[in-house]
VMD Tcl script that draws the C-alpha trace (Angstrom):
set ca {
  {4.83 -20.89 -5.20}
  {6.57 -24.29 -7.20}
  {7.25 -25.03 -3.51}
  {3.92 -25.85 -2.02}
  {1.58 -28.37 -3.40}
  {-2.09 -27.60 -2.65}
  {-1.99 -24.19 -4.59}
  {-5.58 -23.18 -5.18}
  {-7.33 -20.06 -6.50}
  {-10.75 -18.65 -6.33}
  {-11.84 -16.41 -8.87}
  {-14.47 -13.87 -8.64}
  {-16.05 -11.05 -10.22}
  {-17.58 -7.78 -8.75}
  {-19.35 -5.01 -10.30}
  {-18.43 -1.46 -9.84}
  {-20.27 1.98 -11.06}
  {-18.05 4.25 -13.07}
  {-20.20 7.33 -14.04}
  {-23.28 4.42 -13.83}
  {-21.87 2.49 -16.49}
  {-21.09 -0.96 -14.69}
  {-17.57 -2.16 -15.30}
  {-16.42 -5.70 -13.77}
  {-13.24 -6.34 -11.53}
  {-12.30 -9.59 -12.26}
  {-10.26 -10.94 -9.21}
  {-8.19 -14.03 -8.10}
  {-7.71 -14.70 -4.64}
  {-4.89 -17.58 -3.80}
  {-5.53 -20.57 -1.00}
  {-4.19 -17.73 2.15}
  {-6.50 -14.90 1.00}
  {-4.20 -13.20 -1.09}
  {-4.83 -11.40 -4.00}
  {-2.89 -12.31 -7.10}
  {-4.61 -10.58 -9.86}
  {-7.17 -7.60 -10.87}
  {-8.78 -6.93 -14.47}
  {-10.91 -4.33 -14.98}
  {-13.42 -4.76 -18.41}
  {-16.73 -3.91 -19.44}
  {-18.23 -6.90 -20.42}
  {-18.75 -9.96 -18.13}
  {-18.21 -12.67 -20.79}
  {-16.07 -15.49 -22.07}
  {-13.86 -13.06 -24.01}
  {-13.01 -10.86 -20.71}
  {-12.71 -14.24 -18.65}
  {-10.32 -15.83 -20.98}
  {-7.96 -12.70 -20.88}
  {-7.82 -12.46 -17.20}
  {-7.17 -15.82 -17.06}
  {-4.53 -15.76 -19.28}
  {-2.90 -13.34 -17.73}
  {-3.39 -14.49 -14.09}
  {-1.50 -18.28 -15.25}
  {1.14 -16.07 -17.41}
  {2.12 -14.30 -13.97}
  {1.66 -16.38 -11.34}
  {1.55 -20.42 -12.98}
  {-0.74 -22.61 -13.06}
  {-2.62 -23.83 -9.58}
  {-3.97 -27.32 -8.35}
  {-7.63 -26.33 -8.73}
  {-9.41 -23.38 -9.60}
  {-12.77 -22.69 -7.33}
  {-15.04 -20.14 -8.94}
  {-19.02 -19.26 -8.66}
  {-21.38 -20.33 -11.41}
  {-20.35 -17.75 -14.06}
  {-20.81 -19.61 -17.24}
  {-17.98 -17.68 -18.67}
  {-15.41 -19.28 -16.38}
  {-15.94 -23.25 -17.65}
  {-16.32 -21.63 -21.27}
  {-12.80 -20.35 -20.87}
  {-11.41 -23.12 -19.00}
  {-12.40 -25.31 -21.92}
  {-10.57 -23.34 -24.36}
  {-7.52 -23.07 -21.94}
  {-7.85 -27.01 -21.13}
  {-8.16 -26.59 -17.41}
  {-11.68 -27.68 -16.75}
  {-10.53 -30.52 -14.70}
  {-9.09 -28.68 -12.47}
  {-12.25 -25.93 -12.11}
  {-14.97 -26.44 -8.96}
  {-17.96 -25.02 -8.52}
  {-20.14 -25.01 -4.95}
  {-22.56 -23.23 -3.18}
  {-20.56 -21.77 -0.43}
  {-16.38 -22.72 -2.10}
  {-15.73 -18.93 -3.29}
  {-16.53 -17.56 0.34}
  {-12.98 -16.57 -0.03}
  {-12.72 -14.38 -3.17}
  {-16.12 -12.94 -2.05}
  {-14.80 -12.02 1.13}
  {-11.86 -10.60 -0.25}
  {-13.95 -7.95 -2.14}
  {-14.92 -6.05 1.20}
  {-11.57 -4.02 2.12}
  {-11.78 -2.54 -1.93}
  {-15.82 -1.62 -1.24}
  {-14.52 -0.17 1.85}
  {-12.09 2.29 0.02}
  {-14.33 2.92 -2.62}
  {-16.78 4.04 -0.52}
  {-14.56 6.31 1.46}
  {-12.70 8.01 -1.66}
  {-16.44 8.40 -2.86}
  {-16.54 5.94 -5.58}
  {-14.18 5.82 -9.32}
  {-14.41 8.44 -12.19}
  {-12.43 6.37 -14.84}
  {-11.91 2.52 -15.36}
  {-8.14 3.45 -15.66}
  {-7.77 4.64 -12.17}
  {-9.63 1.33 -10.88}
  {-7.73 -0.72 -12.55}
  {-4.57 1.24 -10.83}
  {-5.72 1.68 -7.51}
  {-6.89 -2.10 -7.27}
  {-3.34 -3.54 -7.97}
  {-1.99 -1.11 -5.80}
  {-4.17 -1.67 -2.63}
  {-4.26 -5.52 -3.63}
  {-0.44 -5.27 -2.72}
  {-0.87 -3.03 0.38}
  {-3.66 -5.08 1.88}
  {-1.68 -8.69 1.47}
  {1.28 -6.91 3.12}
  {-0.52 -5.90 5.97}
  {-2.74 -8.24 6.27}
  {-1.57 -10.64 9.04}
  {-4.51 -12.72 10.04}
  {-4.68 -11.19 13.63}
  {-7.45 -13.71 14.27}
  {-4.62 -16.66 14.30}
  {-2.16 -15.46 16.50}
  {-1.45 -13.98 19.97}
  {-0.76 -10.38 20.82}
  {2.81 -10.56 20.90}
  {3.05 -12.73 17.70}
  {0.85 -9.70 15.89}
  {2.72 -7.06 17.09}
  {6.05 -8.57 15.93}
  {5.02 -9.23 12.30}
  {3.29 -5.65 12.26}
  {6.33 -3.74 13.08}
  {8.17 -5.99 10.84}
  {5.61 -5.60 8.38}
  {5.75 -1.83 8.47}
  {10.20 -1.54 8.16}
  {10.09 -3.38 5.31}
  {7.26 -0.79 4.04}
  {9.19 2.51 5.26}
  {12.44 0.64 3.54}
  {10.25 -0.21 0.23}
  {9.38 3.43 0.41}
  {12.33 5.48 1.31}
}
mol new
graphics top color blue
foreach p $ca { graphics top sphere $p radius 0.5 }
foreach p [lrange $ca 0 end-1] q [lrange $ca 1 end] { graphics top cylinder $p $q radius 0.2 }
display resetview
């Protein structure tokens, strides 16, 4: 990650119905589409902002710039954190992190929706991780190219799993 030089995030929040109580998945998405991080809370305020944040720069360092929506609670905890400079906002910059909430609302909707904030907290680091293996941007390269990384893509998962 030191190694490249345009790192940026996008971070993004999306609700989700647990027993209809809303909870919030707080998400960060990296520059290739990637997820790095997912926080579950039940509150969509500074307080649950400046932990997930927190805990995304403890894992992963700290990026270029840092494109999020208009959440108030995201400049409110970049000012405490001192990265404000490095925060943009636009109509249309976090296509990214939105778009990256789709394969989870297809999963949820197939396993017929979460009972318990624990297990969406679980299953969204865990299919985070599956999805960025697998995920190969087919829409970039040719046939062959595809096929190669998938079967490559799919021995290292049989060895991870074995």
């Amino acid at each position: 990650m030191r190694g490249f030089r345009h790192w940026k995030w996008n971070l993004d929040e999306m609700y989700v119905k647990i027993n209809g109580e809303l909870m919030y998945l707080w998400r960060a998405v990296d520059h290739e589409g990637e997820v790095l991080e997912s926080y579950v809370t039940k509150t969509r305020d500074k307080a649950a902002a400046l932990r997930f944040m927190k805990k995304a720069l403890k894992r992963h360092g700290s990026p270029v710039t840092i494109t999020t929506d208009g959440n108030r609670s995201y400049g409110a905890a970049m000012n405490e954190l001192g990265n404000r400079q490095k925060q943009e906002v636009g109509r249309w910059a976090n296509n990214r992190a939105e778009n990256s909430h789709l394969p989870l609302r297809r999963r949820e909707r197939a396993m017929l929706r979460f009972r318990r904030m624990k297990s969406l907290q679980k299953f969204a680091s865990v299919h985070a991780n599956v999805h960025n293996h697998f995920q190969l941007e087919r829409h970039l390269v040719d046939r062959d190219t595809y096929k190669e990384r998938r079967s490559a893509a799919l021995a290292e998962w049989q060895m991870l799993v074995a």
